[in-house]
N, C-alpha and C positions, 0 to 999 in steps of 0.2 A: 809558323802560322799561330797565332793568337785568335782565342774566341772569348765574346766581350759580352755583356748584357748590359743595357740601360732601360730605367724604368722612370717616369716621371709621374707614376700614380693614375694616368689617365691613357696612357699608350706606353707601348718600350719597343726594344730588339733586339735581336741577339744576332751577332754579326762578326763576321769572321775577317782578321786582318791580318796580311801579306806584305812583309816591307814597305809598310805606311797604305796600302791600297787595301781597299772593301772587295774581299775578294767573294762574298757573301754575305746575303741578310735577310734575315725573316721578321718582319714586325706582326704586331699584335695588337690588338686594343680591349679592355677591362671591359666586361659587360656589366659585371659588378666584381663586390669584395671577393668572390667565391667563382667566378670563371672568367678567361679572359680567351679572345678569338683571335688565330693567328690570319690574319687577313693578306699578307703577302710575304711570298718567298722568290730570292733570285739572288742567283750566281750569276758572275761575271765570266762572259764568254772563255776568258782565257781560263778559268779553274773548272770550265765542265765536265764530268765523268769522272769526277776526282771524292763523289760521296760528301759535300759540302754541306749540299742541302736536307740530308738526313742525319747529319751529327748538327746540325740546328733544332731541328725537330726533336731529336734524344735528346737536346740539353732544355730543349722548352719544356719537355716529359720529365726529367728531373726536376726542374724549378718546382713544375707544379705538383710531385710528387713530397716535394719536401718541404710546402708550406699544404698541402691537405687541399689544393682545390684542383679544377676542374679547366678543361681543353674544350674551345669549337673548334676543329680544324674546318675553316670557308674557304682559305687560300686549295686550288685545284690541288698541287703538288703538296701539301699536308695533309690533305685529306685522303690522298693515294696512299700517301704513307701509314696513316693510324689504319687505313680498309686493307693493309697489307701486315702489318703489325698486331699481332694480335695481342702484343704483352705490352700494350700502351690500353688499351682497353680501360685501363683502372682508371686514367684521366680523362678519357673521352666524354664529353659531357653529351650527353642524350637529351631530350625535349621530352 
């Protein structure tokens, strides 16, 4: 399995690929230069339970870890995960 990220400045995703198949993908969209919201995550029926959708989520936590800004988890299943994680807290963007 290969895990992928693309960004086009105004949306991206990071997305997990399986002998040519999407076997996962989490997108996001910029709110600005400084936070971007991951708005939808999903796995593909045949890789569920297999922890996909949370090494999405840790590499979005990297990303944002390693350029200095900030996380809205709105998508339901990222934001389970930051409310359960509490060493993601440093990118969790608060209001």
């Amino acid at each position: 399995m290969e895990l992928k990220h693309k960004d086009n400045g105004e949306k991206g995703a990071f997305f997990i690929r399986d002998e040519g198949h999407r076997a996962a993908e989490m997108t996001y969209v910029w709110m600005n230069d400084n936070v971007f919201i991951i708005d939808h995550t999903e796995v593909n029926l045949r890789y569920e339970g297999q922890g996909l959708g949370k090494q999405l989520v840790a590499e979005a936590v990297e990303f944002a870890r390693g350029r200095g800004i900030k996380i809205l988890p709105l998508c339901p299943f990222a934001r389970a995960v930051f409310d359960k994680t509490s060493d993601y807290n440093d990118v969790r963007f608060t209001r």
